[in-house]
GUZATI-864822 format. One record per atom (N, C-alpha, C): residue number from 1; residue in three letters; atom name; x, y, z. Coordinates in nm, 4 decimals. Layout:
<pts>
PT_NUM_ala_CA_X_Y_Z
...
</pts>
This chain:
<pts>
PT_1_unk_N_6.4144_-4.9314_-11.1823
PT_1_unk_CA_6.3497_-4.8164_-11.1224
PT_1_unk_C_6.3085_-4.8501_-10.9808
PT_2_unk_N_6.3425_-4.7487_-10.8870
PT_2_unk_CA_6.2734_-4.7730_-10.7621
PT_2_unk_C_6.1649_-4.7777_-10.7319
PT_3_unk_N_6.0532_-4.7994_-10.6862
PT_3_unk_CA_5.9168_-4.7792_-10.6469
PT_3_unk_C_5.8562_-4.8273_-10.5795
PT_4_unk_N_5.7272_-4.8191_-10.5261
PT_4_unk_CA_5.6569_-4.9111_-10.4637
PT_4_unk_C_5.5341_-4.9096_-10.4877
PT_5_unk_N_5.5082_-5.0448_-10.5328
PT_5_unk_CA_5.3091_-5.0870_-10.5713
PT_5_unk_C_5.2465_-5.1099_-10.4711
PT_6_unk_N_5.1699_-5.0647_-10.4807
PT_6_unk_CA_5.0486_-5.0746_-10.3191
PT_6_unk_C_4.9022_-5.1179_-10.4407
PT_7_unk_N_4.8667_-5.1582_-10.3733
PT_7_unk_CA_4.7386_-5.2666_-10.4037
PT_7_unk_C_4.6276_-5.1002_-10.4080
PT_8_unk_N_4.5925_-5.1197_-10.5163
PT_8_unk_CA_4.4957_-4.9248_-10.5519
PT_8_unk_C_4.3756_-4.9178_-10.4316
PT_9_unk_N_4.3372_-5.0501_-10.4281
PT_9_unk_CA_4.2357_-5.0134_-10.3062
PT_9_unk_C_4.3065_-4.9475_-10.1679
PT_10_unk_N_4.4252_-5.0214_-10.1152
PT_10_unk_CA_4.4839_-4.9600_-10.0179
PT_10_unk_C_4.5176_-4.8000_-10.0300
PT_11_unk_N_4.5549_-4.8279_-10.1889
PT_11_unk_CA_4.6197_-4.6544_-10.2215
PT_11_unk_C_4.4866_-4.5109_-10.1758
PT_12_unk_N_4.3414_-4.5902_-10.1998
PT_12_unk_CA_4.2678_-4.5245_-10.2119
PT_12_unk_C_4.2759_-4.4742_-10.0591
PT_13_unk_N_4.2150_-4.5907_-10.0186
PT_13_unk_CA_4.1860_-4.6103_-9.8357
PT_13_unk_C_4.2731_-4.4940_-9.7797
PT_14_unk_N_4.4001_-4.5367_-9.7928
PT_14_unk_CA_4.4971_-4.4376_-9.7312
PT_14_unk_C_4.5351_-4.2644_-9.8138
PT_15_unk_N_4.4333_-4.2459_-9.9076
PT_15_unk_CA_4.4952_-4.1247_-10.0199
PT_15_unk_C_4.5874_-4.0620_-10.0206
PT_16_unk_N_4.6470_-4.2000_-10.1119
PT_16_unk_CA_4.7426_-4.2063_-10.1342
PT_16_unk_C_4.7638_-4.1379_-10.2986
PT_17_unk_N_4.8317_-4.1121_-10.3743
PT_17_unk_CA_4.7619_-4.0741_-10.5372
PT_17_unk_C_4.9209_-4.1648_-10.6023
PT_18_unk_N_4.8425_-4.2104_-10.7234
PT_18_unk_CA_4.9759_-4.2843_-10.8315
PT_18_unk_C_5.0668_-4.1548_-10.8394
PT_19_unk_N_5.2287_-4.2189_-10.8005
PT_19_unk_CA_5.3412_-4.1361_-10.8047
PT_19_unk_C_5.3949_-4.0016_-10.7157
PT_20_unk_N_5.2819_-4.0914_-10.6349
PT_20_unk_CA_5.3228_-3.9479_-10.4862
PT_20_unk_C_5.4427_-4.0347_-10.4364
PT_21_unk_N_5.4921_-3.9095_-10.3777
PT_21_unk_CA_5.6350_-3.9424_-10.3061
PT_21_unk_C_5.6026_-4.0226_-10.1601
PT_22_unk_N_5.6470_-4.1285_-10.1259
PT_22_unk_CA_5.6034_-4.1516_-10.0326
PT_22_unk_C_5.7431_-4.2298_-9.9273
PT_23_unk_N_5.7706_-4.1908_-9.7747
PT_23_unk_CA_5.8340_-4.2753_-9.7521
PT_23_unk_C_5.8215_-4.3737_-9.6726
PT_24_unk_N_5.9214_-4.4784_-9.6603
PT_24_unk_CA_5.8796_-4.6282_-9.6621
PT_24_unk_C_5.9859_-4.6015_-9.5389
PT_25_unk_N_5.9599_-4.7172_-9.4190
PT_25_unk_CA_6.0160_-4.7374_-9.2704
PT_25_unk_C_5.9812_-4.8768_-9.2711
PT_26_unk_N_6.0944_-4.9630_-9.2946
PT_26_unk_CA_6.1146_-5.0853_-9.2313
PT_26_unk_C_6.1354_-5.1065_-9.1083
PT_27_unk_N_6.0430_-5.1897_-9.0190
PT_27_unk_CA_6.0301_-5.1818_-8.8690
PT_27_unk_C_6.0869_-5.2723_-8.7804
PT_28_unk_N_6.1088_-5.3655_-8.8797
PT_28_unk_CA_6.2406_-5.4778_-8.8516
PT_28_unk_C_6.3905_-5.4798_-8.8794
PT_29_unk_N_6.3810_-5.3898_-8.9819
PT_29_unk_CA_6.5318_-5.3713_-8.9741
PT_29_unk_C_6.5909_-5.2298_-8.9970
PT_30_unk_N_6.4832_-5.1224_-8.9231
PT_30_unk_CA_6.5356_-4.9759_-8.9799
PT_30_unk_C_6.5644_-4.9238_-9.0340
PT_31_unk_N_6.5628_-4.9715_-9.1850
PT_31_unk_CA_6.6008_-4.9005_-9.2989
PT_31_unk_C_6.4517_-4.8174_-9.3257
PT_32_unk_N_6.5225_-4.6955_-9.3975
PT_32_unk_CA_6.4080_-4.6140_-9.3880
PT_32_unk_C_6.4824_-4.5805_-9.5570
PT_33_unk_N_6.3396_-4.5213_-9.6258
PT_33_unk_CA_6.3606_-4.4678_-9.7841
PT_33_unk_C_6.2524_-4.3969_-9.8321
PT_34_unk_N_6.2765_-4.3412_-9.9560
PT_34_unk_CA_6.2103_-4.2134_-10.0454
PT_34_unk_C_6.1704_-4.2674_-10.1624
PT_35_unk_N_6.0606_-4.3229_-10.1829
PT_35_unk_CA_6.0948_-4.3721_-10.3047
PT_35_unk_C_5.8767_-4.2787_-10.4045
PT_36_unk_N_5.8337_-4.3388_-10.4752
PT_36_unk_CA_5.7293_-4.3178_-10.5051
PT_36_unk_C_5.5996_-4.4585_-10.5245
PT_37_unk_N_5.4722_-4.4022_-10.5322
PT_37_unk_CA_5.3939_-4.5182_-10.5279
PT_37_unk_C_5.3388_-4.5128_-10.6472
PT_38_unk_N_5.3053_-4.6569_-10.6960
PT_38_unk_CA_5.2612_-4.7545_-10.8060
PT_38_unk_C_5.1502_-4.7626_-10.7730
PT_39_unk_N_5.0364_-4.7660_-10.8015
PT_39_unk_CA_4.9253_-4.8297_-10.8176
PT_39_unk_C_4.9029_-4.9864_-10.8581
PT_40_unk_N_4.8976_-5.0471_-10.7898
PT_40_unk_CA_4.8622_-5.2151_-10.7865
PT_40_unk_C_4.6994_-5.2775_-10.8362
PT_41_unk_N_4.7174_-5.3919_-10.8612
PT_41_unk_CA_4.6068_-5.4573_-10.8705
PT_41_unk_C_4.4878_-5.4327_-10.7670
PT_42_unk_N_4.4002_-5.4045_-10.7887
PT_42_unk_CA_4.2791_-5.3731_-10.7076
PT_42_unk_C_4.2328_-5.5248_-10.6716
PT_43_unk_N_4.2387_-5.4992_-10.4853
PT_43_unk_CA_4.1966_-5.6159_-10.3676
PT_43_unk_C_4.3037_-5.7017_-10.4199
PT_44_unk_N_4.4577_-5.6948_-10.4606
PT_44_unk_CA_4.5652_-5.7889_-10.4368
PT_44_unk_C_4.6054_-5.7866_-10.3147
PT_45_unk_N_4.6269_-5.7006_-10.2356
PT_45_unk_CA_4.7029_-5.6768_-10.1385
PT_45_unk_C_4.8522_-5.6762_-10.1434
PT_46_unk_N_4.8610_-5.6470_-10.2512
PT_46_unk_CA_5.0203_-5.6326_-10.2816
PT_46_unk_C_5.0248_-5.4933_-10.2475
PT_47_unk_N_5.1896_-5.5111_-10.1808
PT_47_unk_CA_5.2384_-5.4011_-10.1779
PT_47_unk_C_5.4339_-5.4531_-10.1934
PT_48_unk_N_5.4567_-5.4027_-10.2637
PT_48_unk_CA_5.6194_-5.4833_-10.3355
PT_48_unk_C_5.6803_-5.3370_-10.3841
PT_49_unk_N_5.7868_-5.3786_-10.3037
PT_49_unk_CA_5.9059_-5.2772_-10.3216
PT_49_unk_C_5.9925_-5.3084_-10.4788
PT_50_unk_N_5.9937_-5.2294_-10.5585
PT_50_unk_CA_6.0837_-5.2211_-10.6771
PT_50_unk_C_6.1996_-5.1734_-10.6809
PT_51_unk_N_6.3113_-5.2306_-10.7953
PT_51_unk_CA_6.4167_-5.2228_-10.7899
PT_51_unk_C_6.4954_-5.1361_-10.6797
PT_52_unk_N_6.6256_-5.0527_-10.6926
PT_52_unk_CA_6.7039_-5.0906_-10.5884
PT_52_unk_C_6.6240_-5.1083_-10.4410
PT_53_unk_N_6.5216_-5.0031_-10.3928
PT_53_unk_CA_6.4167_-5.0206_-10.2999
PT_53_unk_C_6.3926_-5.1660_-10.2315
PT_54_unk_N_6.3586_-5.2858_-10.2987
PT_54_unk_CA_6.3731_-5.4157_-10.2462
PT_54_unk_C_6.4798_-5.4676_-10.1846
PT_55_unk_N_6.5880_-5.4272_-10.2444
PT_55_unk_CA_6.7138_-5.4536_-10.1279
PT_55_unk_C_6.7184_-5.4200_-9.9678
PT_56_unk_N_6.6921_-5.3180_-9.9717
PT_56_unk_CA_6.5868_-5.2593_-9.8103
PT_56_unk_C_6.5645_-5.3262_-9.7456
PT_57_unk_N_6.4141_-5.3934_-9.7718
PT_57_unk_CA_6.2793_-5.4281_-9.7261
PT_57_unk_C_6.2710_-5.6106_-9.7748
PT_58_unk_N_6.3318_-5.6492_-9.7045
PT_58_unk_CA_6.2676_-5.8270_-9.7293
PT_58_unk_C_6.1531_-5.8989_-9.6745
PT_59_unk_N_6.1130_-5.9865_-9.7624
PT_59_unk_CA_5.9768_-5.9822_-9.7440
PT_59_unk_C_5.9051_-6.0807_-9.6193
PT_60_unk_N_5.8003_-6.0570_-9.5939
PT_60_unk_CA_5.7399_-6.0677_-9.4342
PT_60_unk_C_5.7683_-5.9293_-9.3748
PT_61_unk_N_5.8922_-5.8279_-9.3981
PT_61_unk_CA_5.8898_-5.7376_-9.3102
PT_61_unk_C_5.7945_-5.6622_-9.2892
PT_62_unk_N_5.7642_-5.6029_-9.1348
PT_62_unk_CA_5.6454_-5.4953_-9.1378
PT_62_unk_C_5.7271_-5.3198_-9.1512
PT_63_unk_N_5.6089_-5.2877_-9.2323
PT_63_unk_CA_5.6918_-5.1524_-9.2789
PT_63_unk_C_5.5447_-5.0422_-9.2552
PT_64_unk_N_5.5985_-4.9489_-9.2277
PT_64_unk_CA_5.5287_-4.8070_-9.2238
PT_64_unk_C_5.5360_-4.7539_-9.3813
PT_65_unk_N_5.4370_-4.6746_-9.4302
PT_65_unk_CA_5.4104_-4.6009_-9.5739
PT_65_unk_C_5.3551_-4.4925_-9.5152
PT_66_unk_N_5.4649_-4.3811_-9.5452
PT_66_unk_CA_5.4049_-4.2085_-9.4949
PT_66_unk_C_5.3879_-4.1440_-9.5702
PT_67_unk_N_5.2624_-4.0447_-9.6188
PT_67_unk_CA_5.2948_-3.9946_-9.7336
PT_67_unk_C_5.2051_-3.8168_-9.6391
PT_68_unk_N_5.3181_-3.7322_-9.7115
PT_68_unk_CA_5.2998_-3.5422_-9.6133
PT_68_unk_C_5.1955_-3.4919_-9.7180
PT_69_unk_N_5.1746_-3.4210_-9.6653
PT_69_unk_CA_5.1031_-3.2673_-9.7411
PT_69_unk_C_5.1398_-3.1666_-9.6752
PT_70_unk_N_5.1301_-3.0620_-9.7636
PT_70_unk_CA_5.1379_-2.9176_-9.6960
PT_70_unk_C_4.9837_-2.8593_-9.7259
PT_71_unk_N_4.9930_-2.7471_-9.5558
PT_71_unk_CA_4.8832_-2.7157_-9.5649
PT_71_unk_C_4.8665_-2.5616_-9.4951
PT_72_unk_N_4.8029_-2.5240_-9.5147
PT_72_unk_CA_4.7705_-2.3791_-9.4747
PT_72_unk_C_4.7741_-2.3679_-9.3287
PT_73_unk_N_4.7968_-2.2996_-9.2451
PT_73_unk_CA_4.7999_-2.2770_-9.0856
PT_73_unk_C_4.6698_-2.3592_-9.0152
PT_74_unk_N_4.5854_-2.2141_-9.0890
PT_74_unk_CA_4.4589_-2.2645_-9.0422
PT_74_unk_C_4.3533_-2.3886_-9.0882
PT_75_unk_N_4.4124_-2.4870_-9.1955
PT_75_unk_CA_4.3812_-2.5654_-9.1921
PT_75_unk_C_4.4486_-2.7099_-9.0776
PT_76_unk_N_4.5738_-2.6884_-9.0706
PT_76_unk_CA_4.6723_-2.7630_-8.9894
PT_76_unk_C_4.5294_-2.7863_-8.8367
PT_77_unk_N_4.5050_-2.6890_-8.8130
PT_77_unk_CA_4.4586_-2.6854_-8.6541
PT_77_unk_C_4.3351_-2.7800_-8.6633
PT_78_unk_N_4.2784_-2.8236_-8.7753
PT_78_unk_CA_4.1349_-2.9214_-8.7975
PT_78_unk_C_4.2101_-3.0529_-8.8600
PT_79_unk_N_4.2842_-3.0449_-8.8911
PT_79_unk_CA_4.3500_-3.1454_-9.0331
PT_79_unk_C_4.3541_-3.2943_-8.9286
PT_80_unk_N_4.3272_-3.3940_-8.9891
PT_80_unk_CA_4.2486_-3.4862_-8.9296
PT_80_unk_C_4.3811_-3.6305_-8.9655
PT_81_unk_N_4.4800_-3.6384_-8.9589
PT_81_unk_CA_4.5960_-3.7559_-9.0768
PT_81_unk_C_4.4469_-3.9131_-9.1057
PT_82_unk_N_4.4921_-3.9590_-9.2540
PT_82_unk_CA_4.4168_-4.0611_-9.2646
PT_82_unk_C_4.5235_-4.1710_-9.2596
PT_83_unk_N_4.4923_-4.2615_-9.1318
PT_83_unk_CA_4.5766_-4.3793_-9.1415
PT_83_unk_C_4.4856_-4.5527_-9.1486
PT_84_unk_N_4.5855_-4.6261_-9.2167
PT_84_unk_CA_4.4696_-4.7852_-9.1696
PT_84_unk_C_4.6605_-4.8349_-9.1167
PT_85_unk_N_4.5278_-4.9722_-9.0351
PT_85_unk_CA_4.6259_-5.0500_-9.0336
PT_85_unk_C_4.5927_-5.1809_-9.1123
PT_86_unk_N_4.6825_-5.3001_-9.1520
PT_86_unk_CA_4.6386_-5.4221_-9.1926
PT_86_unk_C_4.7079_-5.4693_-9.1741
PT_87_unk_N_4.6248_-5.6098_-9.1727
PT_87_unk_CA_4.7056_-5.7659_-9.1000
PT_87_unk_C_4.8114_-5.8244_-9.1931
PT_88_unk_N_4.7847_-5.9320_-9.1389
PT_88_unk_CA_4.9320_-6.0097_-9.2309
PT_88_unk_C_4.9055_-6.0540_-9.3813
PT_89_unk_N_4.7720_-6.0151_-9.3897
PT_89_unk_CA_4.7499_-6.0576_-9.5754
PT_89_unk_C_4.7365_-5.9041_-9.6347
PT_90_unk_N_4.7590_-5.8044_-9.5405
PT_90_unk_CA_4.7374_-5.6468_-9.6081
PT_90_unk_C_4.6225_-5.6422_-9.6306
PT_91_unk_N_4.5216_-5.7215_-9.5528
PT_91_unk_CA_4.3746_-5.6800_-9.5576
PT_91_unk_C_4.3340_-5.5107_-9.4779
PT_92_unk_N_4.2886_-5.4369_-9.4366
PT_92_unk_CA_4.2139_-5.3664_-9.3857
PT_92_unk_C_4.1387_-5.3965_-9.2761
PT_93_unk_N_4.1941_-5.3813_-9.1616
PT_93_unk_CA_4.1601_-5.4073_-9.0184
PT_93_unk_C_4.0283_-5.3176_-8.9569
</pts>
């Protein structure tokens, strides 16, 4: 199965929800994909690409995790995106 586990605290941080569609941008080697998110061990800092998905993304790479909503007009014009960034242990910067 394809997927990707993100560490639940990150999932939170970023609201993110178990089995949202989310896509993944490898920034080292441009592969870009569709896959969904796992919920991980809370404060692992894992975030691990599953089956075919890992072929992609080798590891050390830095990757982008986007995940959309749709939203009403007039909410769009206030709508605020929640992003983090983190370092090289996927801590929370």
């Amino acid at each position: 199965q394809g997927s990707i586990t993100i560490d639940s605290d990150l999932m939170e941080a970023a609201g993110i929800y178990e089995n949202e569609q989310v896509h993944v941008v490898d920034v080292n080697n441009g592969n870009r994909l569709v896959t969904y998110a796992i919920s991980g061990i809370k404060g692992s800092g894992t975030i691990c690409l599953n089956g075919a998905a890992a072929r992609l993304v080798h590891t050390a790479d830095k990757i982008i995790i986007m995940a959309y909503c749709q939203i009403e007009e007039i909410e769009a014009k206030s709508f605020k995106p929640r992003v983090i960034f983190l370092d090289e242990n996927n801590k929370i910067q």
